[in-house]
C-alpha positions in Angstrom: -17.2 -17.9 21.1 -19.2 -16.1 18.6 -22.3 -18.5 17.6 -23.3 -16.4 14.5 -20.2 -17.5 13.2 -21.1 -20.9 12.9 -23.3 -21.5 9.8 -26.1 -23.8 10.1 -25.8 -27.3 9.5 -27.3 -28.4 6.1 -28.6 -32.0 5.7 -27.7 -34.8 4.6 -30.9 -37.0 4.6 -28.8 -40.2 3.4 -26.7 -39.8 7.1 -29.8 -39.3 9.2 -32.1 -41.8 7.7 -29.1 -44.4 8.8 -28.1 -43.1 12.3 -30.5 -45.4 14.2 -33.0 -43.1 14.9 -35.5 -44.8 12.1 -35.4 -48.7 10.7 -37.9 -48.9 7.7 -35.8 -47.1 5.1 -34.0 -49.1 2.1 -32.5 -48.3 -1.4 -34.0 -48.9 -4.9 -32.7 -48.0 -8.4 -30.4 -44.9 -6.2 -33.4 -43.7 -3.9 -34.2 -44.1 -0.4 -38.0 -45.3 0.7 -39.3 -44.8 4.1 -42.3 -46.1 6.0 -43.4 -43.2 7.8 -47.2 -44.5 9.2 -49.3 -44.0 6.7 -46.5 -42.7 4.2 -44.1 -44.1 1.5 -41.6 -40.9 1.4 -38.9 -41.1 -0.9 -35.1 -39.2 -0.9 -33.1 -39.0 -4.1 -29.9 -37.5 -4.8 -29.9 -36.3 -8.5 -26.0 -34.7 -8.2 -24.2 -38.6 -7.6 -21.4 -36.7 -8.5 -21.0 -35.3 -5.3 -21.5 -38.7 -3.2 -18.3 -40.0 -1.0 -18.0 -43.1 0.0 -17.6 -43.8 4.0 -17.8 -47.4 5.4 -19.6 -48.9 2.4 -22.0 -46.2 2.2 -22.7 -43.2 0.6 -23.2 -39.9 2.4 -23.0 -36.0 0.7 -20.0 -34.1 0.7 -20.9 -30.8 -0.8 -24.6 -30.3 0.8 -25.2 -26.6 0.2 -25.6 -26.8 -3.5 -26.4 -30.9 -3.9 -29.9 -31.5 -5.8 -32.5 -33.3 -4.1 -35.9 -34.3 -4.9 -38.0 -35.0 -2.5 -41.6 -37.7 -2.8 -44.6 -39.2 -0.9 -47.0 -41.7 -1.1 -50.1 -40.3 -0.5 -48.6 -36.8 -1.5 -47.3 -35.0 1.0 -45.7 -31.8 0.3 -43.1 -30.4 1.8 -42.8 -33.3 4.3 -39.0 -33.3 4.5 -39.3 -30.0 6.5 -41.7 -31.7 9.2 -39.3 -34.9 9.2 -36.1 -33.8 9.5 -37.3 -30.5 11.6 -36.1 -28.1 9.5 -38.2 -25.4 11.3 -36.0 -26.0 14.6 -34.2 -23.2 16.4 -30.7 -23.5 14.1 -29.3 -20.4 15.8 -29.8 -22.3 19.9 -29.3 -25.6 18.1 -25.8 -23.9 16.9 -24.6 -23.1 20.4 -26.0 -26.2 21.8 -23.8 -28.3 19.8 -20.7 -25.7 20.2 -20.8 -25.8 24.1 -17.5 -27.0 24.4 -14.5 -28.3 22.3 -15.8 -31.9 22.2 -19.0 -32.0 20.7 -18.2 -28.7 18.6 -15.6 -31.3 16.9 -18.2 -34.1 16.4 -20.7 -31.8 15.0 -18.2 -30.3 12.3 -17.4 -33.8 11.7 -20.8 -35.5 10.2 -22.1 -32.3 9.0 -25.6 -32.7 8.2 -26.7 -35.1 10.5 -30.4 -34.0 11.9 -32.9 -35.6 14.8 -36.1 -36.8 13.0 -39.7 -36.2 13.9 -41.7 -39.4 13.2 -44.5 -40.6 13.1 -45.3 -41.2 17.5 -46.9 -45.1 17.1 -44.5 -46.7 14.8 -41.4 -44.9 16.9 -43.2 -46.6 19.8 -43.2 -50.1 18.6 -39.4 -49.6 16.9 -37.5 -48.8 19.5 -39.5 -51.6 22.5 -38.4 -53.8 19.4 -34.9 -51.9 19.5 -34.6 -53.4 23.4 -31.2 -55.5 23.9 -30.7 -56.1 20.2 -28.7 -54.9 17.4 -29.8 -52.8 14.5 -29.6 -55.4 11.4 -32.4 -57.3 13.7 -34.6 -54.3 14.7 -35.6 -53.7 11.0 -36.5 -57.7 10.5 -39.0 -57.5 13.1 -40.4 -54.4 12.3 -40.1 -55.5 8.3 -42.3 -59.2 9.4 -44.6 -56.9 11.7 -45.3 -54.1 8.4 -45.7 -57.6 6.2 -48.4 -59.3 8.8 -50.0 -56.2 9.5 -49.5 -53.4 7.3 -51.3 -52.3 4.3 -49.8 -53.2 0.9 -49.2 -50.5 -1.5 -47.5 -50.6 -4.4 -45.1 -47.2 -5.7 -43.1 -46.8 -8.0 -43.4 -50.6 -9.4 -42.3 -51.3 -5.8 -44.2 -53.4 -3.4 -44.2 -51.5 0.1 -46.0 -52.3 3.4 -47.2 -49.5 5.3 -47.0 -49.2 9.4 -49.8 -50.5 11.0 -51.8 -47.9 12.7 -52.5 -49.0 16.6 -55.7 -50.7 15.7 -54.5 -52.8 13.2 -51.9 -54.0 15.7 -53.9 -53.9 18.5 -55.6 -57.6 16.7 -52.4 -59.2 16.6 -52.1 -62.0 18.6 -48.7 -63.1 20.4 -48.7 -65.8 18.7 -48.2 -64.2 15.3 -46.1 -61.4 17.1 -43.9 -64.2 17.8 -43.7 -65.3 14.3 -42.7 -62.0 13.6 -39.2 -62.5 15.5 -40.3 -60.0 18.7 -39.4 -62.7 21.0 -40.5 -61.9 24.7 -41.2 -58.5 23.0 -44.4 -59.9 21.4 -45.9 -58.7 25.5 -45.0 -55.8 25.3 -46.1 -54.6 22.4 -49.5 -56.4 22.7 -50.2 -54.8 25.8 -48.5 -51.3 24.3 -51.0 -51.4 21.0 -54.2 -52.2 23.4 -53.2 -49.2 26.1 -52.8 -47.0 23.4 -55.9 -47.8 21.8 -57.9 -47.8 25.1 -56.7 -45.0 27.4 -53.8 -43.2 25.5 -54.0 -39.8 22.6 -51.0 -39.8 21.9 -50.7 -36.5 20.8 -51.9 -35.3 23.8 -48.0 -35.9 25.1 -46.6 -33.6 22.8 -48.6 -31.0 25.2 -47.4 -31.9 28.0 -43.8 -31.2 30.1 -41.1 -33.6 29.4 -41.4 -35.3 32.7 -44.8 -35.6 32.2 -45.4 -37.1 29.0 -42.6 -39.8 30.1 -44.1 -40.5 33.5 -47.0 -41.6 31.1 -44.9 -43.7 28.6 -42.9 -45.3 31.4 -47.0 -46.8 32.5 -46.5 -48.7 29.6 -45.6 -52.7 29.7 -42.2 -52.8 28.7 -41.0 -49.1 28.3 -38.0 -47.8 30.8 -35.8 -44.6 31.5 -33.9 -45.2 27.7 -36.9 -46.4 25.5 -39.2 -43.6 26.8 -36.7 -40.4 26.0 -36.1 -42.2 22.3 -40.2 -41.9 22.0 -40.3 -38.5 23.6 -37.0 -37.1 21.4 -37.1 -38.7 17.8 -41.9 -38.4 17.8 -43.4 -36.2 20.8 -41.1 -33.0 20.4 -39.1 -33.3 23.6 -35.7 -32.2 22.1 -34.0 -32.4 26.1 -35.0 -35.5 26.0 -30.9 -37.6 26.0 -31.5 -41.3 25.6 -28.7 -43.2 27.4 -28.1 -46.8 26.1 -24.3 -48.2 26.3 -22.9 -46.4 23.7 -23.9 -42.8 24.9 -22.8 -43.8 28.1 -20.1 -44.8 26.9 -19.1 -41.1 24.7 -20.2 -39.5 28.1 -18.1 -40.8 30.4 -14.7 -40.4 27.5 -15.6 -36.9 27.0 -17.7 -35.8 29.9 -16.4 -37.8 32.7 -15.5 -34.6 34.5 -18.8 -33.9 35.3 -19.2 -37.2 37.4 -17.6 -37.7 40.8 -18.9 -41.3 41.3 -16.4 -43.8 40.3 -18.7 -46.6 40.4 -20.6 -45.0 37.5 -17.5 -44.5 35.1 -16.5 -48.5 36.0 -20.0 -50.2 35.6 -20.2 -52.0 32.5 -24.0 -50.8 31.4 -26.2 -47.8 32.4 -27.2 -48.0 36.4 -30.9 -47.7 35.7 -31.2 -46.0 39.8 -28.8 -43.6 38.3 -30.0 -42.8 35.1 -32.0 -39.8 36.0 -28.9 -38.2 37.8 -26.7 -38.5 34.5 -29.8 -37.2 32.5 -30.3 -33.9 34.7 -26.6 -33.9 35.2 -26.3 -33.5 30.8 -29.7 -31.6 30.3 -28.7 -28.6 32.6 -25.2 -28.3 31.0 -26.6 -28.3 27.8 -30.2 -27.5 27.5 -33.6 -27.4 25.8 -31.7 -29.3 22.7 -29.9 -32.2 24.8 -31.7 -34.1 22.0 -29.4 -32.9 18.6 -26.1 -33.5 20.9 -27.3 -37.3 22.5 -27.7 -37.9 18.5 -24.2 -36.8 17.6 -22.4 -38.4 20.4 -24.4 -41.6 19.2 -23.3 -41.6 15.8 -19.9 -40.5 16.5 -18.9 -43.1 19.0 -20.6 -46.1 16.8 -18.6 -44.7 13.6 -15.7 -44.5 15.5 -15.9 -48.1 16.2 -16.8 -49.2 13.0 -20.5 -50.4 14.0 -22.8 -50.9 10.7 -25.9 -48.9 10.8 
């Protein structure tokens, strides 16, 4: 196959702000707002013209040439290039997601879809609050925990509530984590916020090998195999990371079954966790350094194709 061929994937920020890698994004007066930490960022599409409607929601169709302006609160230039990593390797990323006829499809079909680089505390807390639950409830807890915790900050006539940073959160009780919704949650990220506080620089795991940096998120009350490559893919820089919940699973074993002999893998219900790290090395060596970009389209595809809401 001749890669150059392949032109690079534009983006459509509207897709990939709703393909459950981030929760605290939502739509005023035709623009998106985002909680990024300390930042309100805002998305909007000045050609509407050139929206399409799919599944009750509105997604580019004509990307190259579409108008969009891009905002921040504190001002932030250029931060849409850091976010949606725009600076990536297109040309690897490009023959990573045309290794074979079934993900080649999947990426030409929800063109513009990219991973995002957040910020590495609040993608912590979302996805420990993203644990057995579905997305509509992920983005109430983190909404009640930004609303009890977070800075208020008004922009654009709007009222917002930014992330709080780990030592805001750190001060929360379980008590009031519990009135935020987190459930049995409310442990973990108590004892998350503290450890992070106390022994952890987080940035000091985007130095460090992928199996190193999770060794030390896996420490952490409350963070396993699936949470821990989410952190490491969509904050710390890890693009092999390839979260496995039951929906990738799922995509895996319709379109890459072949590359599992063990029957009792294909038949289980939910992701062996004693086998997790076999199916993990087994899709990182076939695919590579950016595992990451195809995990996220195999996500998306197989939710969309059973008509899951985002």
């Amino acid at each position: 196959m001749n890669y150059n061929k392949i032109n690079p994937i534009p983006l459509d920020p509207i897709r990939t702000i709703n393909s459950g890698q981030v929760f605290l994004w939502e739509n005023h007066n035709n623009s998106w707002y985002g909680i990024d930490g300390n930042y309100i960022l805002k998305i909007t599409i000045t050609g509407k013209e050139r929206y399409k409607l799919s599944e009750n929601k509105k997604f580019l169709s004509e990307l190259e040439n579409i108008d969009i302006d891009y905002n921040a609160f504190p001002e932030y230039k250029n931060w849409n290039y850091h976010f949606f990593r725009l600076y990536d390797n297109q040309e690897l990323i490009n023959k990573t997601l045309s290794k074979d006829p079934s993900i080649l499809n999947i990426y030409k079909k929800y063109k513009g879809l990219r991973l995002i680089r957040q910020d590495p505390f609040q993608c912590i807390i979302s996805f420990v609050c993203a644990s057995n639950t579905n997305i509509k409830r992920i983005r109430y807890m983190l909404k009640n925990i930004t609303k009890k915790f977070g800075k208020r900050v008004i922009y654009n006539n709007i009222n917002f509530n930014l992330f709080p940073n780990v030592n805001e959160l750190s001060e929360a009780s379980i008590e009031e984590l519990i009135g935020c919704g987190l459930g049995y949650r409310s442990k973990f990220v108590k004892s998350i916020s503290n450890h992070i506080k106390n022994n952890l620089d987080l940035n000091s795991l985007k130095d460090m090998k992928y199996l190193e940096a999770k060794t030390e998120l896996t420490k952490l009350f409350g963070i396993g195999n699936k949470i821990a490559d989410c952190i490491l893919l969509f904050s710390l820089e890890k693009t092999e990371a390839f979260p496995i919940d039951i929906w990738v699973y799922r995509a895996l074993f319709q379109y890459y079954g072949w590359m599992f002999k063990d029957n009792s893998l294909i038949k289980s219900i939910k992701v062996p966790e004693n086998k997790y790290k076999l199916i993990h090395n087994k899709i990182n060596d076939y695919f590579g350094k950016y595992s990451g970009y195809v995990q996220q389209y195999l996500y998306y595809h197989i939710r969309e194709s059973n008509k899951r809401t985002w």
